[in-house]
N, C-alpha and C positions, 0 to 999 in steps of 0.2 A: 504494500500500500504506500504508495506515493505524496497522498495528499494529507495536510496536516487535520486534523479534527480537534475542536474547540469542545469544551462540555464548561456549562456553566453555573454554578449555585447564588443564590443569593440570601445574605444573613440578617437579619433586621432583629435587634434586642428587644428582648421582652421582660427583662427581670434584670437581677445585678450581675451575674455571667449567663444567664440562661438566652438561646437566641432561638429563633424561629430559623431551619434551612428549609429553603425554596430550589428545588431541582427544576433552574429557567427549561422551558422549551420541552416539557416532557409531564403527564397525568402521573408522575408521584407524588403520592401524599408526601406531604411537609415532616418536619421532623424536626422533635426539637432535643437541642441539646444544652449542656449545663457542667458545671463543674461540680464535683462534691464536695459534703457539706467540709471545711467553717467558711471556703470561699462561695459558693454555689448551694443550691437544693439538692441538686442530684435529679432534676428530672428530664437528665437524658441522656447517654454517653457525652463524654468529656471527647478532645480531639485525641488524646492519648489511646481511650477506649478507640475512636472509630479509623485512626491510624491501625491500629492493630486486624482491626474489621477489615478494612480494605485489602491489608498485604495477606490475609488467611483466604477470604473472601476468591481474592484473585486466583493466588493460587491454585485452591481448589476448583475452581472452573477451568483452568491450565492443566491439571493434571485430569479432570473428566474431558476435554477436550482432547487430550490426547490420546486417552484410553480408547475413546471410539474415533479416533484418527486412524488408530489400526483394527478397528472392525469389531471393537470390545463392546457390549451393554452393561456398563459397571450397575450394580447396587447401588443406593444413595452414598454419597462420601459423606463424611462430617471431618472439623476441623475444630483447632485451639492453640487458638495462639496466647503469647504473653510477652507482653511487652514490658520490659527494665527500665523504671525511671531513674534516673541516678541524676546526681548534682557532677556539672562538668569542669574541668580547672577553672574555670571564673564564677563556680559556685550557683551557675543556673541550671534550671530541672532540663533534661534532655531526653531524650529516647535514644541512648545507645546501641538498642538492640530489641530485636523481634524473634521470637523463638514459636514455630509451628508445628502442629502435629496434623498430618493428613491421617485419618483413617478409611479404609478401605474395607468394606462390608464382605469382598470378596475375596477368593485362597489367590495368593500369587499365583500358585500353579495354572487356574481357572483362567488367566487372562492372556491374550494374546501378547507375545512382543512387549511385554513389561519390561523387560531391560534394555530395549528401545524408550518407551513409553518414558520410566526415569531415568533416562540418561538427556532427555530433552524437555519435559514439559515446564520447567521453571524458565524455560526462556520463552515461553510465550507468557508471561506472565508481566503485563505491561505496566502496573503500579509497583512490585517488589522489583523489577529490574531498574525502575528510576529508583524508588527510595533504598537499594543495596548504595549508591552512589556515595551514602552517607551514613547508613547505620545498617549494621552487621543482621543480617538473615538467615537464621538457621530453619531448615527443615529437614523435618522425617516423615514416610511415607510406613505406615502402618498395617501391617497384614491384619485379620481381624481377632485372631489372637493376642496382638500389640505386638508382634516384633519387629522390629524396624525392619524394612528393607531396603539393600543399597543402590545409593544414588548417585549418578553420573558415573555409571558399572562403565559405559563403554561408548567410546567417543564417535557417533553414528549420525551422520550427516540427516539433518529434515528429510523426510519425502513427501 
């Protein structure tokens, strides 16, 4: 894809960190967000919370997109991420890092081409590949027992 594409939100306050988001140009419901309490109410994910959303969120549409890139009908995924607040040498709250777990409903065995499958699906993965730029993303892909399975086994060109 060639052309660039815009996506746009719009935030208008409603409370003392609480905001109203507006997803311009599209029928989503609004959403509101907020900080936890003693700066905020809490009624709504904080950007920390939907920072985290977003790079799990992706993901795992990358990794079911690739599952049936090679002819797979995975089970529902589910995912969890957790995101590391910590204070940075000048003493401000940062997101250092983002730590994900993909689960997979299905036996590794069961699925087509899985060591294709992970050895490529984080690179379609168009919000964790811009925010890798600047803070550390770990994932694991989960068979449904939980044990990890390895990732980028084998360096195997897109088809």
């Amino acid at each position: 894809m060639s052309e660039a594409q815009t996506v746009e939100v719009s935030l208008t306050q409603v409370g003392d960190y609480e905001f109203n988001v507006r997803f311009d140009g599209t029928a989503i419901a609004d959403l509101a967000t907020d900080e936890p309490p003693p700066l905020g109410q809490g009624h709504g994910p904080n950007p920390s919370r939907l920072l985290a959303t977003a790079v799990a969120n992706c993901l795992a549409a990358s990794l079911l997109f690739a599952l049936r890139k090679f002819g797979n009908a995975p089970a529902p995924i589910t995912a969890k991420a957790r995101a590391t607040i910590a204070r940075n040498a000048g003493g401000r709250w940062r997101v250092p890092r983002i730590e994900v777990d993909l689960q997979l409903a299905d036996a590794a065995a069961s699925l087509e081409h899985l060591d294709r499958v992970l050895a490529q699906f984080e690179d379609f993965c168009v919000v964790t590949g811009s925010v890798r730029q600047g803070i550390e993303v770990d994932v694991r892909v989960l068979d449904p027992a939980g044990t990890a399975l390895p990732l980028r086994a084998a360096s195997v060109p897109a088809s």
